[in-house]
N, C-alpha and C positions, 0 to 999 in steps of 0.2 A: 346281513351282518349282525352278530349280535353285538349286544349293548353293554363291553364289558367298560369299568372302571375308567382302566389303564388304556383304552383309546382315547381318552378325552384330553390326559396328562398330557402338559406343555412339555414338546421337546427338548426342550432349552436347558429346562432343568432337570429331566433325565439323563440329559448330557453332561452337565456339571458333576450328576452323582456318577457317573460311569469312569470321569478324569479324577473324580476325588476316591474311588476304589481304587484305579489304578496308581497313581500316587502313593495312597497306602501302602501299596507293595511293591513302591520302588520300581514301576511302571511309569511310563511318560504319555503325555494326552497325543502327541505325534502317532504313536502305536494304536491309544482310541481312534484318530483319524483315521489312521490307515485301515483299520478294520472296519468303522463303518464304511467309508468308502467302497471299501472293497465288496464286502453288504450289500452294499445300496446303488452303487454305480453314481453316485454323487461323487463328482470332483471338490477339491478343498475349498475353492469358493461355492460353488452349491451348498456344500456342507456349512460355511460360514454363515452366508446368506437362512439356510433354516433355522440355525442359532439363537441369529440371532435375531430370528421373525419369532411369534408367538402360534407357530402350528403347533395340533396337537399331534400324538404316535400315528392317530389312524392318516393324516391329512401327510406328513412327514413320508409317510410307507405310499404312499397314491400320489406322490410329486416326485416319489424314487425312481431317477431314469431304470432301473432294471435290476431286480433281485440276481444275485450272482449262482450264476446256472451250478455253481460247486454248494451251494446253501446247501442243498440235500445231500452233502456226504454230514451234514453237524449231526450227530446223533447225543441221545445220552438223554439226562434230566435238569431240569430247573425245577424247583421251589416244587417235587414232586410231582411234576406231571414230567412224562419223554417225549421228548419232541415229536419225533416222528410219528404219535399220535393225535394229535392239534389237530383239527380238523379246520380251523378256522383259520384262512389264508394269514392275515393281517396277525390274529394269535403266534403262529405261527413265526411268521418275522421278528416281532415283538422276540418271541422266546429263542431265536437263530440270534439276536442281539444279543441277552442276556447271559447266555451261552461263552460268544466268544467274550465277552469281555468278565466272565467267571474264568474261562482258558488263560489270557491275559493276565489275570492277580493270580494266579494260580505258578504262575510261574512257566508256560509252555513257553515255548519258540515260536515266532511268528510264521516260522515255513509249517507246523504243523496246525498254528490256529486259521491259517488261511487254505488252509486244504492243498500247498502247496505239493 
């Protein structure tokens, strides 16, 4: 695995930034749940319980009962790189996150940011 930055970054507080984007735009943190959940296979208390533990993104993504087998329809780009060229699994997730919760402030429907 390589040795980027943002595996090391406390979940906790990437969570806060992800409810304080959507808020922004008039989005609700219920909607962030529901999307990582659905992500990650973490139910609401799982998801609590990481919150509010001090994992970081890589420990967070390796305690995730199971990446949601629809992840690989997210296509498109974050911060210039397309996802579906990430070679790095954990990278990868990272950026299936960043993803829907850009979908999310952006103004989608939750039936199309969950690949409904």
């Amino acid at each position: 695995m390589s040795d980027h930055k943002v595996f090391s970054m406390e979940f906790s507080k990437i969570y806060s930034l992800y409810v304080q984007k959507a808020k922004r735009k008039n989005r609700t943190e219920e909607e962030v749940i529901q999307i990582i959940c659905w992500l990650t296979g973490f139910n609401s208390d799982g998801l609590s319980s990481q919150v509010d533990g001090h994992n970081d993104l890589a420990t967070f993504f390796a305690e995730a009962p199971a990446i949601n087998p629809n992840a690989s329809l997210i296509k498109g780009t974050v911060c210039g790189v397309r996802i579906e060229e990430v070679e790095d699994t954990l990278m990868r997730n990272i950026r299936y996150l960043d993803k829907l919760i850009d979908e999310l402030a952006k103004g989608k429907s939750m039936d199309k940011i969950l690949r409904s």
